[in-house]
C-alpha positions as CSV (number, residue, x, y, z in Angstrom):
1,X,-12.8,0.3,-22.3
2,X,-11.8,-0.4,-18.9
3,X,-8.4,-2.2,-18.6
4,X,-7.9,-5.4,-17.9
5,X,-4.9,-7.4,-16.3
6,X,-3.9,-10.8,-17.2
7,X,-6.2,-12.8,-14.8
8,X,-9.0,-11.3,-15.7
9,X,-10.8,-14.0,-17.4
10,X,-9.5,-16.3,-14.5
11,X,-11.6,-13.8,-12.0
12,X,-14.4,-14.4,-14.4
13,X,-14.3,-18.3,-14.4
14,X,-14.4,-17.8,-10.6
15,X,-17.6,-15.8,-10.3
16,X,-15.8,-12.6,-8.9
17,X,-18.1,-10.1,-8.8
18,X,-16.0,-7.4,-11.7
19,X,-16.0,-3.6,-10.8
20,X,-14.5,-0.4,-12.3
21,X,-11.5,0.3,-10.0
22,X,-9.4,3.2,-11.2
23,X,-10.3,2.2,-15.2
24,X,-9.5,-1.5,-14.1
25,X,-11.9,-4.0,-14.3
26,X,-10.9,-6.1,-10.8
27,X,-12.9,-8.3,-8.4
28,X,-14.2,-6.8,-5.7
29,X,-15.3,-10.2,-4.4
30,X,-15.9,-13.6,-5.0
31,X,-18.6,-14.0,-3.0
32,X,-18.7,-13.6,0.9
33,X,-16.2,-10.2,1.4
34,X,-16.2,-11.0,5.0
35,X,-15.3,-14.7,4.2
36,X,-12.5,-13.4,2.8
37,X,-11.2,-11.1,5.3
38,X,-11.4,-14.2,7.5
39,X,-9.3,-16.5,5.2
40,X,-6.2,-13.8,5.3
41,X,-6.2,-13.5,8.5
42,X,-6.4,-17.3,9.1
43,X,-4.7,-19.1,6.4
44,X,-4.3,-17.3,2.6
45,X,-5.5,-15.3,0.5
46,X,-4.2,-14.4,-3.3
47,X,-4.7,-10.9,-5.3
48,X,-4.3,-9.8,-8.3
49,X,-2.8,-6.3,-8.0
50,X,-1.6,-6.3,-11.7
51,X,-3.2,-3.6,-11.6
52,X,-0.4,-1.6,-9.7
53,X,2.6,-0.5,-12.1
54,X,6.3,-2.2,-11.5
55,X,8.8,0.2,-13.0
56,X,12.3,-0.3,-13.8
57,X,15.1,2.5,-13.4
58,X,18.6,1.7,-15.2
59,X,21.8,3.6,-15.4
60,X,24.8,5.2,-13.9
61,X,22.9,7.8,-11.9
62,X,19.9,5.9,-10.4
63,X,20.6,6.7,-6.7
64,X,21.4,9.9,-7.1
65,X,18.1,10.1,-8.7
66,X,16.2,8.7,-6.1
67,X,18.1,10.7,-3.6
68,X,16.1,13.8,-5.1
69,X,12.9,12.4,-6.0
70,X,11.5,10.8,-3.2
71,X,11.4,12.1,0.6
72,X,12.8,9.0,2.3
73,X,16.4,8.4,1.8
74,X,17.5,5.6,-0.7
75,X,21.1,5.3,1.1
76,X,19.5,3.0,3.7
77,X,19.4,1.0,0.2
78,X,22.7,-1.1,0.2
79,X,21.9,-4.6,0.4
80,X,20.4,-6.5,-2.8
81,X,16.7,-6.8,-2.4
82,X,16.5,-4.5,0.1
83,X,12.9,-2.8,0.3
84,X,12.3,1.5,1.1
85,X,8.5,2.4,1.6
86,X,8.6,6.6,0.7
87,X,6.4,9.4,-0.9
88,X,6.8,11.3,-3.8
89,X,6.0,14.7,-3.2
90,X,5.7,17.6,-5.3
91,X,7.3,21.2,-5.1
92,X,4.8,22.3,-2.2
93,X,5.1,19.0,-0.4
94,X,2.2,17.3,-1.3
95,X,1.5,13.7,-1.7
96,X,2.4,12.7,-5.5
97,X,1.9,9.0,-4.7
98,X,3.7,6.7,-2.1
99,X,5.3,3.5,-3.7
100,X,8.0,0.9,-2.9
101,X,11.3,1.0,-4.2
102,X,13.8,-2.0,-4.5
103,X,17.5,-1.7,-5.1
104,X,18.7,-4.3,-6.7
105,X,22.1,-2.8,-8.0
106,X,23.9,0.5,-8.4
107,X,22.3,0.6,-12.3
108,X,19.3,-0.7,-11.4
109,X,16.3,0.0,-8.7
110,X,12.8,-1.1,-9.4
111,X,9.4,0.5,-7.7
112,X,6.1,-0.2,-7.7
113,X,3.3,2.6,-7.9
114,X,-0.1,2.7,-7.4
115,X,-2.5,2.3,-10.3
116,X,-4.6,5.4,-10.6
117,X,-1.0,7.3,-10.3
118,X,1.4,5.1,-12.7
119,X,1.0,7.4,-15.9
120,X,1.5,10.6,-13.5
121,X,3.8,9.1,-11.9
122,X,5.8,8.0,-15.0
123,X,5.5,11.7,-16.5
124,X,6.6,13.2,-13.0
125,X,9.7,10.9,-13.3
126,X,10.8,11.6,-16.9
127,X,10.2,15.3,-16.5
128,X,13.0,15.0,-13.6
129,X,15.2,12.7,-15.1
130,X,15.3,14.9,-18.1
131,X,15.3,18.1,-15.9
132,X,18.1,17.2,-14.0
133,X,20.2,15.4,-16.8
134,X,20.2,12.4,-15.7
135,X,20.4,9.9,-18.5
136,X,18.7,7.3,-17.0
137,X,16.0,4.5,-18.6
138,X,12.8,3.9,-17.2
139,X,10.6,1.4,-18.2
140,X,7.6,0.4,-17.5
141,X,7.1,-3.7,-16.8
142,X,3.4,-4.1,-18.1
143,X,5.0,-7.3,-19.3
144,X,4.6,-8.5,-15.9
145,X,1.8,-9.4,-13.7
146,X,1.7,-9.2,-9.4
147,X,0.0,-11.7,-7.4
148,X,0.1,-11.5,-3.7
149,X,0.4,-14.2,-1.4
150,X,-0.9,-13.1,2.3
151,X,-1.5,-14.6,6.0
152,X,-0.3,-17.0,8.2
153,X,-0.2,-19.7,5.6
154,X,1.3,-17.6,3.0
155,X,5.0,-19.2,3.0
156,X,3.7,-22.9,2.9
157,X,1.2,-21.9,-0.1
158,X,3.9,-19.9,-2.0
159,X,6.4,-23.1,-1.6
160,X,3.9,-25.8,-2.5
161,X,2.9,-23.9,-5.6
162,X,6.7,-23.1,-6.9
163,X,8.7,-26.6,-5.9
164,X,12.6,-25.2,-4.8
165,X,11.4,-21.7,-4.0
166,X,11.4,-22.7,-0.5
167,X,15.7,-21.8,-0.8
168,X,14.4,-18.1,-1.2
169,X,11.8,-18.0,1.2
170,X,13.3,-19.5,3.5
171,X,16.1,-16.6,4.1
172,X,13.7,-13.8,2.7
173,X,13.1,-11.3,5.7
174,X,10.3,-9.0,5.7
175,X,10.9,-5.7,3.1
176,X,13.2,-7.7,1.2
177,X,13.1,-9.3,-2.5
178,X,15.0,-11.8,-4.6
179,X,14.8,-11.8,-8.5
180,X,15.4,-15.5,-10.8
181,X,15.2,-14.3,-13.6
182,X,11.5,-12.4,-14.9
183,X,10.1,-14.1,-11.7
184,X,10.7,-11.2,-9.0
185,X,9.3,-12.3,-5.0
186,X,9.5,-9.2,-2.3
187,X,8.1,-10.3,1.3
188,X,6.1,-7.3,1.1
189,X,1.9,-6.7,1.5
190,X,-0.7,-4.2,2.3
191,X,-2.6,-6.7,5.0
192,X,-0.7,-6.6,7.8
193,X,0.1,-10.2,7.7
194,X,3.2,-12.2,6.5
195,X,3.3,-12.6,3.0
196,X,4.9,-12.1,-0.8
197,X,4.1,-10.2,-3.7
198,X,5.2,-12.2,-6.5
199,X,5.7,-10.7,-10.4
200,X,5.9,-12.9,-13.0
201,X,5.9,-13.0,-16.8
202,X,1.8,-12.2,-17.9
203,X,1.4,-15.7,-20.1
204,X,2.1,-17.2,-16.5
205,X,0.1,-15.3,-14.4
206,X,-3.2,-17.7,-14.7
207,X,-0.9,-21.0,-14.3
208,X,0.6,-19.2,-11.8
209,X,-2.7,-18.7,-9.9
210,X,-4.3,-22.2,-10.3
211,X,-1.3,-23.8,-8.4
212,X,-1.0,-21.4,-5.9
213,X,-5.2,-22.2,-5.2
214,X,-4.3,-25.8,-5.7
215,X,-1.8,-25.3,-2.4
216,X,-4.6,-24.2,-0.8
217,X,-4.4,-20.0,-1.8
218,X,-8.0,-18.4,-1.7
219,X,-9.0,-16.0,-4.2
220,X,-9.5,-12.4,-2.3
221,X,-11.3,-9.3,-4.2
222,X,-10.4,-5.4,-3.8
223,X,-13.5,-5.9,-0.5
224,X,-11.6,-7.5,1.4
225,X,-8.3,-6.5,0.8
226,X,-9.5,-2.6,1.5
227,X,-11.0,-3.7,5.1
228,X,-7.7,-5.7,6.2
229,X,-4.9,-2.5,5.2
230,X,-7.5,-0.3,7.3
231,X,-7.0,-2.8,9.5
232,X,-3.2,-2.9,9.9
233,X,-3.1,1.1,9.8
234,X,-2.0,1.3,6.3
235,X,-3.2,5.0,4.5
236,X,-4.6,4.6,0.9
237,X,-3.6,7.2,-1.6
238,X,-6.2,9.4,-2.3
239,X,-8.1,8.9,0.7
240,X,-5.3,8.9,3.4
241,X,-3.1,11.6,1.5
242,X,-3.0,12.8,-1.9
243,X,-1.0,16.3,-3.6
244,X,-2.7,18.7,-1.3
245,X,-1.9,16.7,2.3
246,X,1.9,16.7,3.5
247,X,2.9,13.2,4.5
248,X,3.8,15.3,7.9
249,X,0.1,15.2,8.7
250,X,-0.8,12.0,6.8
251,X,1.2,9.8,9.6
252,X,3.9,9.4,7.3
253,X,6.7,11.3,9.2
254,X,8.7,8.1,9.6
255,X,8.8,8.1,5.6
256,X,10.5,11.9,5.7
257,X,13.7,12.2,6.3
258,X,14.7,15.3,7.4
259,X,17.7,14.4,9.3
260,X,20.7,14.3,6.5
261,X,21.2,17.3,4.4
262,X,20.0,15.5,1.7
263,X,17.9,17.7,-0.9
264,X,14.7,16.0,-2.4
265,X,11.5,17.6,-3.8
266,X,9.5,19.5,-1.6
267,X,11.6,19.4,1.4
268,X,11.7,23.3,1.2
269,X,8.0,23.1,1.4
270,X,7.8,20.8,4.4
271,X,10.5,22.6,6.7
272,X,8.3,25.7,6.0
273,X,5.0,23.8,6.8
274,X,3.2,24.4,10.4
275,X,2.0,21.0,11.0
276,X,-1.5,21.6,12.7
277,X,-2.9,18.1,11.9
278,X,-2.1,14.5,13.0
279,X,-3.7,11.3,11.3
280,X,-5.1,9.2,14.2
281,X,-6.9,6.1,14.6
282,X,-10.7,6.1,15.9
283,X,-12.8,3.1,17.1
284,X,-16.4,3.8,17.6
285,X,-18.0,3.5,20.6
286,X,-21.5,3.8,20.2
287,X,-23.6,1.5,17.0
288,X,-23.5,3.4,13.6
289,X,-19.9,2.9,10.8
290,X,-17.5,4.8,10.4
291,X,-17.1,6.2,7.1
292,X,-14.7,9.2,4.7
293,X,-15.3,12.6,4.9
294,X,-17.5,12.1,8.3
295,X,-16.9,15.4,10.9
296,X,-14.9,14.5,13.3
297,X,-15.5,17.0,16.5
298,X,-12.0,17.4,18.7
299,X,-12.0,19.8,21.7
300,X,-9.1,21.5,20.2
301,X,-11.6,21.8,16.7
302,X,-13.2,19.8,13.8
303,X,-11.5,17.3,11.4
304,X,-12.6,14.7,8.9
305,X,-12.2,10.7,8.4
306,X,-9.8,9.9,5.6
307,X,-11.0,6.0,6.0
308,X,-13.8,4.1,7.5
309,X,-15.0,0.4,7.5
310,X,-16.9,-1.9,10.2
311,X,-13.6,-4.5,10.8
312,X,-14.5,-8.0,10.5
313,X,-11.6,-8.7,13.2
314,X,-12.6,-6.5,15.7
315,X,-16.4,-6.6,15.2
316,X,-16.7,-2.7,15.3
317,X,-16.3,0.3,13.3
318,X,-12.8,1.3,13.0
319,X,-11.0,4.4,10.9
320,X,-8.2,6.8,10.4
321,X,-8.8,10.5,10.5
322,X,-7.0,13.8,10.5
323,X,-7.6,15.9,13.4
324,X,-5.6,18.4,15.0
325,X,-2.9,18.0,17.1
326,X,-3.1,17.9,20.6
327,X,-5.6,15.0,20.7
328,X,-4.1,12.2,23.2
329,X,-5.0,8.3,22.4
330,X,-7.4,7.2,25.3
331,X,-9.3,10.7,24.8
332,X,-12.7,10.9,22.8
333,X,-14.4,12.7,20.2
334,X,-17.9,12.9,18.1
335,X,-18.1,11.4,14.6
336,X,-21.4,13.2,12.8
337,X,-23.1,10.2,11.3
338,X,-26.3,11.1,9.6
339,X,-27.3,14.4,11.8
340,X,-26.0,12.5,14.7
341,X,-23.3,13.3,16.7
342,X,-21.6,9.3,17.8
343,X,-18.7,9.2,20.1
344,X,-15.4,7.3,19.6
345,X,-12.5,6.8,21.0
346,X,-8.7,7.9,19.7
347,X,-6.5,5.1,20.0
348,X,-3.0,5.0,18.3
349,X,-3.1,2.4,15.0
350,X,-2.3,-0.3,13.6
351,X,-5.6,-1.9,15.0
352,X,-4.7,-5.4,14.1
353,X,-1.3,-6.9,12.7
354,X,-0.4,-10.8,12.2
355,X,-4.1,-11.3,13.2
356,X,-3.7,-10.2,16.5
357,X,-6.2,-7.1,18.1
358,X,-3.3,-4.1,19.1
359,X,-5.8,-1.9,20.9
């Protein structure tokens, strides 16, 4: 049985197209993907990324714990709200899954992780807490369900929809959350537009929904929402890293901090690591797509798309591959695309942000 989040029959009443994502059963569109590409980068879309695991860390030694389990550093945490992007990484500095953490006070931090990760993730987590005698209480907020509200119309939408919330938005900068009560909003997304992800209890998520559509929100499937965070750069786990890549050569450097003295899992690994790869963006030049696992043909060697799609913004095929180093944005390589050997161009990503073209 494929799991099922709280809008599901909501999707269904709206003629979403229903596919297995990760052992979910999520839209992949509701009609015209491209349509809906459009819409976020012109006005709004909504998702349903219920899907995606919010988990809640209490007790006296949160932060420390955090300060050992993930590579980015959580003392850049010290503002209520405040939002960290980071990896988890295992023993030999590989990829366990990158997720968002918000501190909301010295007992408490809450992050979200991917889907296909969460019960990995959650078993990772224990094992350390319990490891390293920390005492703390993690619990999983299946309870809740996460909507978010993306593009240039995102804020009016979000107020219109929930009367008053305009107080919060208002002051809410970007990587930053505010909690009233269950309802949680962090001015986060995965579009490379302005917009919110918004939990709230599951019995509200479809009332939720409707008013958000009724300010004007369009329904967006797992399509679209896939082609816009290629779009804005943004790696997908499994694809773009995963427990055999090092975030070093996954274009997640600015994630590892390797500055402080700070000790976190897998740092041993990384400071040993020669870092021979680079993840770059590619734009292809002559007709053909751009899709993963296509040989990528460098003069310093071979290498291999992580992510492909044709972008709907750009009108051409875009992607992110990992080559090796020593390959200069402006310079061009060969994609093999069905026996034939296409060339593209290396440019330095994101390709689009706040619906502007960057390259």
């Amino acid at each position: 049985m494929l799991k099922q989040t709280p809008l599901n029959a909501t999707h269904r009443e709206l003629g979403a197209k229903m596919v297995d994502f990760g052992g979910w059963d999520m839209p992949v569109n509701y009609g015209s993907q491209i349509e809906e590409h459009h819409v976020v980068r012109s006005s709004c879309g909504l998702f349903d990324v219920s899907h995606m695991l919010p988990l809640d860390i209490r007790g006296a030694n949160v932060r420390a714990f955090l300060r050992r389990l993930v590579a980015n550093n959580v003392d850049k945490l010290q503002v209520s709200g405040k939002a960290l992007y980071s990896c988890m990484l295992n023993e030999a500095g590989g990829v366990i899954d990158d997720l968002i953490i918000y501190f909301m006070d010295e007992s408490w931090f809450r992050l979200v992780v991917n889907a296909g990760t969460a019960e990995k993730d959650l078993a990772w987590m224990e094992k350390c807490n319990a490891d390293w005698g920390m005492g703390l209480t993690l619990t999983p907020r299946r309870d809740l369900a996460m909507i978010a509200i993306q593009g240039p119309d995102a804020t009016r939408v979000l107020n219109e929809a929930l009367p008053g919330v305009d107080q919060i938005t208002a002051s809410l900068k970007p990587f930053n959350a505010a909690a009233m009560g269950e309802m949680f909003i962090a001015r986060t997304g995965y579009t490379g537009e302005d917009g919110f992800e918004v939990m709230v209890l599951a019995k509200s998520a479809p009332f939720f929904w409707k008013a958000l559509m009724e300010a004007g929100g369009k329904p967006i499937g797992l399509g679209a929402r896939d082609t816009l965070r290629l779009e804005a750069g943004m790696n997908l786990y499994g694809q773009d890293m995963d427990e055999t890549t090092s975030p070093l050569e996954s274009g997640l450097a600015w994630t590892v901090d390797l500055k402080t003295e700070r000790d976190f899992v897998g740092r041993q690994a990384l400071e040993a690591s020669e870092v021979t790869r680079q993840l770059a963006g590619l734009v292809l030049l002559d007709k053909g797509v751009l899709r993963s696992h296509q040989k990528v043909f460098t003069k310093n060697g071979e290498g291999e798309i992580t992510s492909g799609t044709f972008s709907p913004t750009m009108q051409q095929s875009i992607a992110l591959a990992r080559i090796p180093l020593g390959i200069a944005p402006g310079e061009e390589v060969e994609v093999e695309i069905r026996d034939k050997k296409l060339k593209a161009k290396v440019v330095k990503h994101p390709f689009v942000r706040n619906g502007k073209i960057m390259i």
